[in-house]
Every structure is written in structure tokens, then in C-alpha cells.
C-alpha positions in Angstrom: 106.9 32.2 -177.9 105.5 33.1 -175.1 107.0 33.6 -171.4 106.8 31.1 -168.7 105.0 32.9 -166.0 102.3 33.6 -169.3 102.5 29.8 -170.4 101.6 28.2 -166.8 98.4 30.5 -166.7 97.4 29.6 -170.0 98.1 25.9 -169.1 95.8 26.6 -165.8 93.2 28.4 -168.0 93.1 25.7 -170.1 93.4 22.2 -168.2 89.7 24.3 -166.5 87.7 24.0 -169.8 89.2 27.6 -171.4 88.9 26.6 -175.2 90.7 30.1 -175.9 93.7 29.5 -173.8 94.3 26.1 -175.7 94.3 27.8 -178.9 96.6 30.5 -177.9 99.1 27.7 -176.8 98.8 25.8 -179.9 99.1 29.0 -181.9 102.2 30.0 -180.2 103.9 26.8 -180.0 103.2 26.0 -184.0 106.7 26.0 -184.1 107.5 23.7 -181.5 104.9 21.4 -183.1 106.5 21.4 -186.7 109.8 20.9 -185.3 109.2 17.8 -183.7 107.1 16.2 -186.8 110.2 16.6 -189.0 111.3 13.9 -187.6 108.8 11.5 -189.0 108.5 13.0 -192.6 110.0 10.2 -193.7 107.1 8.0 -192.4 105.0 7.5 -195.4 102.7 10.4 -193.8 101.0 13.6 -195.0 102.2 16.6 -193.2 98.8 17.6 -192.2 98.3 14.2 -190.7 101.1 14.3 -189.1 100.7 18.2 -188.0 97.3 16.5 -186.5 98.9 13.7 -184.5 101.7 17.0 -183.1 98.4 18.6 -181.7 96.6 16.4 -180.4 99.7 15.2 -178.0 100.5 18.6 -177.6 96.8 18.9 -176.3 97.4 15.6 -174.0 100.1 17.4 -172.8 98.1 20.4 -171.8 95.9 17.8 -169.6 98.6 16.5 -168.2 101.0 18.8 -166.9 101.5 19.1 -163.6 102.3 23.5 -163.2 103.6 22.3 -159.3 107.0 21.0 -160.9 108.6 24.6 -161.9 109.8 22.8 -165.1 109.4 24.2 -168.6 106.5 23.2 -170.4 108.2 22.5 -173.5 110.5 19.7 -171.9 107.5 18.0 -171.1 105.6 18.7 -174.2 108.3 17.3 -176.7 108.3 13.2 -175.6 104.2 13.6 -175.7 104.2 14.8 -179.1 106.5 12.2 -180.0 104.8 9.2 -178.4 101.4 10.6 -180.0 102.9 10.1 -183.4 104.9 6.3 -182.8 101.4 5.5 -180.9 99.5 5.9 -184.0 102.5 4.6 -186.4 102.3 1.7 -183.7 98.6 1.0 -183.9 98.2 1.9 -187.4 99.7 -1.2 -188.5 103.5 -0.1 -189.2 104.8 -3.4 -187.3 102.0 -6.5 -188.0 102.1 -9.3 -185.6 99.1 -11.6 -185.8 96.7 -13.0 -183.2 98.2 -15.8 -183.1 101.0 -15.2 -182.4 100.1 -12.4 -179.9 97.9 -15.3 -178.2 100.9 -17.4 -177.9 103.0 -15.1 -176.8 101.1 -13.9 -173.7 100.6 -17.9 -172.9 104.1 -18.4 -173.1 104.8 -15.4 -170.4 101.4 -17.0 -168.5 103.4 -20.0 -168.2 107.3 -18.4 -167.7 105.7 -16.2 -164.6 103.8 -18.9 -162.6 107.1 -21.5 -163.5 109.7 -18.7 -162.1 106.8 -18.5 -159.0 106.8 -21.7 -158.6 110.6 -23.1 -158.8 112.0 -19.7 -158.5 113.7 -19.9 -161.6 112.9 -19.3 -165.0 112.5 -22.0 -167.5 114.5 -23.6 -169.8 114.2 -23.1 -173.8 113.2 -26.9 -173.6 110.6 -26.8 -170.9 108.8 -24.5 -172.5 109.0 -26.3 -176.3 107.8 -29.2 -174.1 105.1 -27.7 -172.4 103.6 -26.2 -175.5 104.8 -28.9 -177.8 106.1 -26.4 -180.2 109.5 -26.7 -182.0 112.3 -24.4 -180.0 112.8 -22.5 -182.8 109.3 -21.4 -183.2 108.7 -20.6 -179.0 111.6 -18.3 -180.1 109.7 -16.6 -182.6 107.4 -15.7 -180.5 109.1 -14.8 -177.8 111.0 -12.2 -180.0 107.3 -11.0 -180.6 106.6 -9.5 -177.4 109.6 -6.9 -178.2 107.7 -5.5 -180.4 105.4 -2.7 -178.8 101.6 -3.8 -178.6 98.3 -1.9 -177.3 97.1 -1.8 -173.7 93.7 -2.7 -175.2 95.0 -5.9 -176.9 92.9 -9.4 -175.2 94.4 -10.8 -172.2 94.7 -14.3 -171.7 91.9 -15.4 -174.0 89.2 -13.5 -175.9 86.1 -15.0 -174.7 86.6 -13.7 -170.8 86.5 -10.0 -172.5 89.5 -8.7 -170.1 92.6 -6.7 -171.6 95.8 -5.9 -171.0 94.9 -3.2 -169.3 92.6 -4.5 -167.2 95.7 -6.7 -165.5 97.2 -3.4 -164.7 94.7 -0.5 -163.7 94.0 -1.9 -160.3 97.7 -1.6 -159.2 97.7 1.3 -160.5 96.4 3.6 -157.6 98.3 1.4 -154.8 101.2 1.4 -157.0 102.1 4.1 -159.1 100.5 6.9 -157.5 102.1 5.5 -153.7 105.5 5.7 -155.5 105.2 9.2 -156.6 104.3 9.9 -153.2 107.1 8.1 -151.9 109.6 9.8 -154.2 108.3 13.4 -153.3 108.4 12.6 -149.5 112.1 11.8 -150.5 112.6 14.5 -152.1 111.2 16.8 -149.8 114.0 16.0 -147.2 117.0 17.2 -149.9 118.2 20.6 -148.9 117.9 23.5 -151.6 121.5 22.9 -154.0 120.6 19.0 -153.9 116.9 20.0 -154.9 118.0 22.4 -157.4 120.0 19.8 -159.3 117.7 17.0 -159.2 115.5 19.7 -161.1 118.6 20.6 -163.6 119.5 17.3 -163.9 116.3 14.8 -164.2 113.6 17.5 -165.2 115.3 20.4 -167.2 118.2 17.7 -168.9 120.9 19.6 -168.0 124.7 18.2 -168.6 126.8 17.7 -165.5 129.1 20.1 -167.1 125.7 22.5 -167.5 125.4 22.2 -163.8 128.5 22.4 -162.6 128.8 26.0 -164.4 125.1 27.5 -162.8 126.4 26.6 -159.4 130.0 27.7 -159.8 131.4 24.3 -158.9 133.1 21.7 -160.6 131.7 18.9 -163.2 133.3 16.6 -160.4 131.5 17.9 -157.6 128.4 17.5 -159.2 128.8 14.3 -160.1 129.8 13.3 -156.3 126.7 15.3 -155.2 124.1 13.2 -157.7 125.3 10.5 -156.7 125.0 11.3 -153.2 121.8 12.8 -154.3 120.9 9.7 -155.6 121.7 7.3 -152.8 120.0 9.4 -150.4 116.4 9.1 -152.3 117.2 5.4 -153.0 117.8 4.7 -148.9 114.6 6.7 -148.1 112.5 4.9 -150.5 113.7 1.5 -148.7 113.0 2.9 -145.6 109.5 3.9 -146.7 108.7 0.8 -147.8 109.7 -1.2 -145.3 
């Protein structure tokens, strides 16, 4: 495996078009790779296919990793290899739910969203039976449908005005998302260094309390006063932002 300091340059190397730096990573981390596919062998899927899906979130991973963070690449690495592989088991057609259903479904949560908006509640079993003249059992059904996990890509609302499910999302996504990250470093930012330092142990690096406790020579009850200090400190400043 190779060193940290040697992984992040590779990773810069790379995420700027180095075709040789990616193949060194995903020569070196073969291990890493197999390691986390074993978890799947019992999936109905060849190895090699499987080997496949490992590289090419391993390769997404590349893309996205953010070198800033000071956290090991292979903690990040391990989840996108992971969600590679239940993204294609997914989308493959492991778990079938037909259009139909999926159409009803996303009318159903249409309709429980502008109710809730409207009356400030949500509705009733009955209402909604009522409303779409289907049996109560049956709006269950479908409601139970929408647990199961479905593309961003699948048709919202109806199919004949083209848009997707994506679509509904990706213009909150830069006033949204990104604002919150901001928020959260800004937060962040304020912590002094041993509050800092176990944010990263704790939230980026998956350390145990008990972990913690032991690297900075204090107590597993310390540290859990101090998260949750930690904690209330980055929830008050992200009110504060927002407001």
C-alpha cells in the first residue's frame, strides 16, 4: 500500500487527467478493492463483474475526493465502492417495482405534500383512499413502494412533460447543498484545535470514543462531554447563520 503523503499526490496527479497515476492507485489498492467485493459474492455476480463495478467507484472516488480534508483516502474510498455496486444491483433490476406503481406513488406524495401545505397536517389513510378512489389497502402498497430505493433519472410527475426526478432537485442544489457545506466549515472553523481534532477522529476517521479518549490522554467521559459540546456549538452557529 502506498503512504499518505504518496496517495494524496497521486490523487492530485490524477483528478488533473494523469491516466498513469490512476493506474498506480488502482494497482496498489487491488486489495482494498477485492476486499470490499466479498461482500457481495453472494449476489448472483461474476467476480470480474463485480471486480469492475469495485473500480469504477474506486475511480469516482478518485474524482471526488476532496485532498483539503486531511482524511485517509481509503475511509472515503470504501462507502463509494460499496454504493457503486448496490447502485448497479439497484438499477439492474434486483428489486422490480413497476411504472405503475412508481406513477402512483409519486402522485400520492404530490398530493400528501401540497395537503400537509395546505392544512398543515398530513392526511389521513382515508383522505387519501378518497381522493384517489383506491382501496386503503392498496394506497398502502404503494406507499410501502417508495421505500424501496429508485433512480434519480426515474419520470417525475408524468412522462409526457420529460422532467425527472432529478430535475426537481438540481436547482437547490447550488443554493442548498453547497451553502450548507459552507455553513458547516464556517462553523467549524471557529472550534479551537482538540475540538477540531476530534470532529476529524470522530466524524471523518470513525474513531470510538474510547479510541479518542486514548490519543488525547483523557477519559472516554470527557470526550463524550466535549462532542457533545462539540456538537451544540456547530448546531447554535448554523442557527445563527441562517437566520
Amino acid at each position: 500500500m502506498l503512504e499518505y503523503n504518496e496517495t494524496i499526490k497521486l490523487i492530485k496527479q490524477a483528478q488533473n487527467g494523469d491516466e498513469k497515476a490512476k493506474t498506480i492507485l488502482i494497482e496498489q489498492n487491488a486489495p482494498l478493492v477485492k476486499s470490499v467485493i466479498k461482500k457481495f459474492r453472494n449476489k448472483n455476480l461474476e467476480y470480474d463483474d463485480l471486480y469492475q463495478l469495485g473500480c469504477v467507484g474506486f475511480l469516482k472516488a478518485i474524482n471526488n475526493f476532496d485532498t483539503s480534508f486531511n482524511v485517509r483516502f481509503s475511509t472515503y474510498v470504501v462507502p463509494m465502492i460499496i454504493g457503486e455496486i448496490k447502485r448497479f444491483l439497484r438499477d439492474d433490476g434486483m428489486i422490480k417495482v413497476s411504472r405503475t406503481i412508481k406513477t402512483q406513488n409519486r402522485l400520492i406524495s404530490k398530493f400528501i405534500q401540497n395537503f400537509q401545505n395546505k392544512n398543515a397536517k398530513k392526511p389521513t389513510l382515508h383522505e387519501i383512499s378518497e381522493e384517489f378512489q383506491i382501496e386503503e389497502e392498496e394506497i398502502v402498497f404503494i406507499m410501502d413502494s417508495s421505500k424501496m430505493p429508485i433512480s434519480i433519472y426515474t419520470p417525475y410527475e408524468n412522462e409526457e412533460n420529460g422532467l425527472l426526478l432529478i430535475d426537481r432537485y438540481i436547482q437547490n442544489y447550488d443554493n442548498e447543498i453547497v451553502f450548507d457545506k459552507l455553513l458547516l466549515k464556517e462553523a467549524l472553523n471557529t472550534l479551537d484545535e482538540r475540538s477540531k481534532k476530534i470532529v476529524l477522529l470522530r466524524f471523518f476517521r470513525d474513531k470510538t470514543q474510547n479510541e479518542i479518549a486514548q490519543e488525547l490522554n483523557i477519559s472516554q467521559v470527557q470526550v463524550s462531554r466535549l462532542e457533545n459540546r462539540i456538537l451544540g456549538i456547530i448546531k447554535e452557529k448554523l442557527k445563527v447563520s441562517e437566520n
